[in-house]
C-alpha positions as CSV (number, residue, x, y, z in Angstrom):
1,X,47.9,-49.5,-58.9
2,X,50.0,-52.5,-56.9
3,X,49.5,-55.9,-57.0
4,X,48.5,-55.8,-53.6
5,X,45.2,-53.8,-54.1
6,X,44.4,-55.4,-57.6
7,X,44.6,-58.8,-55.9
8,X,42.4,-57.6,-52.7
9,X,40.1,-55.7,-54.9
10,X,39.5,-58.9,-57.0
11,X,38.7,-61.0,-52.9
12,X,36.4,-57.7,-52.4
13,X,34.5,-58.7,-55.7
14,X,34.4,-62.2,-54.8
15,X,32.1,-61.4,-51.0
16,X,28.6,-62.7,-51.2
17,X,26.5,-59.2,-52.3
18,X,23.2,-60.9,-50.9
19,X,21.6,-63.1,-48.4
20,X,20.0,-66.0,-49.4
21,X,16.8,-64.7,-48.3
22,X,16.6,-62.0,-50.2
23,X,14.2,-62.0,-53.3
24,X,14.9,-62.2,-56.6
25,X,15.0,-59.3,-57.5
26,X,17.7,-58.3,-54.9
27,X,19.9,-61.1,-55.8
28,X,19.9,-59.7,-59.8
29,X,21.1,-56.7,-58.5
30,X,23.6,-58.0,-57.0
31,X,25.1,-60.1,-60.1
32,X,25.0,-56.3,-61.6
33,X,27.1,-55.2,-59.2
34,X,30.4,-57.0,-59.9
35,X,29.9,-55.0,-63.1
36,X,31.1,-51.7,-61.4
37,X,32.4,-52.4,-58.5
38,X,36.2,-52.5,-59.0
39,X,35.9,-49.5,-60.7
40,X,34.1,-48.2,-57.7
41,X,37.0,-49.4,-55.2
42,X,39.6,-48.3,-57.4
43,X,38.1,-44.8,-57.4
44,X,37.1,-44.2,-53.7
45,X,40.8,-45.9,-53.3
46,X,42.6,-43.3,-54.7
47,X,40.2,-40.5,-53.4
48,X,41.2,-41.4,-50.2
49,X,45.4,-41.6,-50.9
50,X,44.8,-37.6,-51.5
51,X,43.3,-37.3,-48.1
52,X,40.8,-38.9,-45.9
53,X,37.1,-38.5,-46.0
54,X,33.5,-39.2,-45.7
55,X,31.2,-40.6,-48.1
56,X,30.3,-37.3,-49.4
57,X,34.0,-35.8,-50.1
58,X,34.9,-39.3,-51.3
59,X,32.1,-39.4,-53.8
60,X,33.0,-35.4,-54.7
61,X,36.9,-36.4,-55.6
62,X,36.2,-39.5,-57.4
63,X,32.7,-38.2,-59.2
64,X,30.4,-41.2,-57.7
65,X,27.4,-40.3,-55.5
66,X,27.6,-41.0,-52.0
67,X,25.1,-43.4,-52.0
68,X,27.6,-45.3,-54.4
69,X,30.2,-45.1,-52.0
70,X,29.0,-46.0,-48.8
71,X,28.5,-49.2,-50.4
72,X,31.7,-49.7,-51.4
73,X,33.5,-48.3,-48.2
74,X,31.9,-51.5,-45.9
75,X,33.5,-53.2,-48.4
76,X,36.9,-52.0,-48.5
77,X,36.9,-52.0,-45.0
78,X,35.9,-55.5,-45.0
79,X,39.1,-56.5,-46.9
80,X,41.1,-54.3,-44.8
81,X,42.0,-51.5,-47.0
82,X,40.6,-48.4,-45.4
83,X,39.7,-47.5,-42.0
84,X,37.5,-45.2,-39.9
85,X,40.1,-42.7,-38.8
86,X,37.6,-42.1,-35.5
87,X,36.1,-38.9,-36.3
88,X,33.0,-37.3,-37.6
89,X,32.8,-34.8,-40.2
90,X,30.1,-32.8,-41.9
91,X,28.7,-34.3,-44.9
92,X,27.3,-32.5,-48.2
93,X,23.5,-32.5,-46.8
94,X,25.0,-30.8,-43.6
95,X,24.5,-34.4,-41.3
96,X,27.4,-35.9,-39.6
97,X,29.3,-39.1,-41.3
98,X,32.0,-41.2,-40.6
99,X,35.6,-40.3,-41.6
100,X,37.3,-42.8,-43.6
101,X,41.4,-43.4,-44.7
102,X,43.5,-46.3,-46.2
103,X,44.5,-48.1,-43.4
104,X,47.9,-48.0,-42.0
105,X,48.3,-51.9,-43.3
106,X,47.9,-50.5,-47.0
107,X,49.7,-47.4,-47.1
């Protein structure tokens, strides 16, 4: 993996995971998260180089559940390196999701 998404991946880990108003118990979860989470971005990353997807493809390719990855996708998308591509597509329960790619700025 480049530089470049090592070193946004790293600003990704570094966005507050909680609001100051959140209890306790919320904000230990969130110091739990920066356990996974580049493994989680670096995973849903190169599920979506082989093609895009939503959260339930995503988490198929890369073996994460989708409830896994739709965290992580606001978060990539926050640091700019996917995208919604603009379309809907079925997801594994049948509902509609969002379609998400790496954005044209990190291909």
């Amino acid at each position: 993996m480049s530089d470049y998404y090592l070193d946004t991946i790293t600003r990704v880990a570094d966005l507050p995971l909680f609001r100051q108003s959140n209890p306790a118990t919320s904000k230990a979860a969130a110091a739990r998260v920066r356990e996974f989470a580049g493994e989680h971005h670096r995973a849903i990353l190169e599920a979506l180089r082989a093609a895009p997807g939503g959260a339930s493809a995503i988490a198929e390719r890369c073996g994460l559940v989708a409830h896994q990855v739709g965290k992580r996708l606001h978060e990539l998308a926050k640091a700019g390196l996917i995208e919604e591509t603009g379309r809907l597509v079925e997801s594994a329960s049948g509902r509609r999701e969002r379609e998400w790619q790496v954005s044209a700025a990190s291909r």
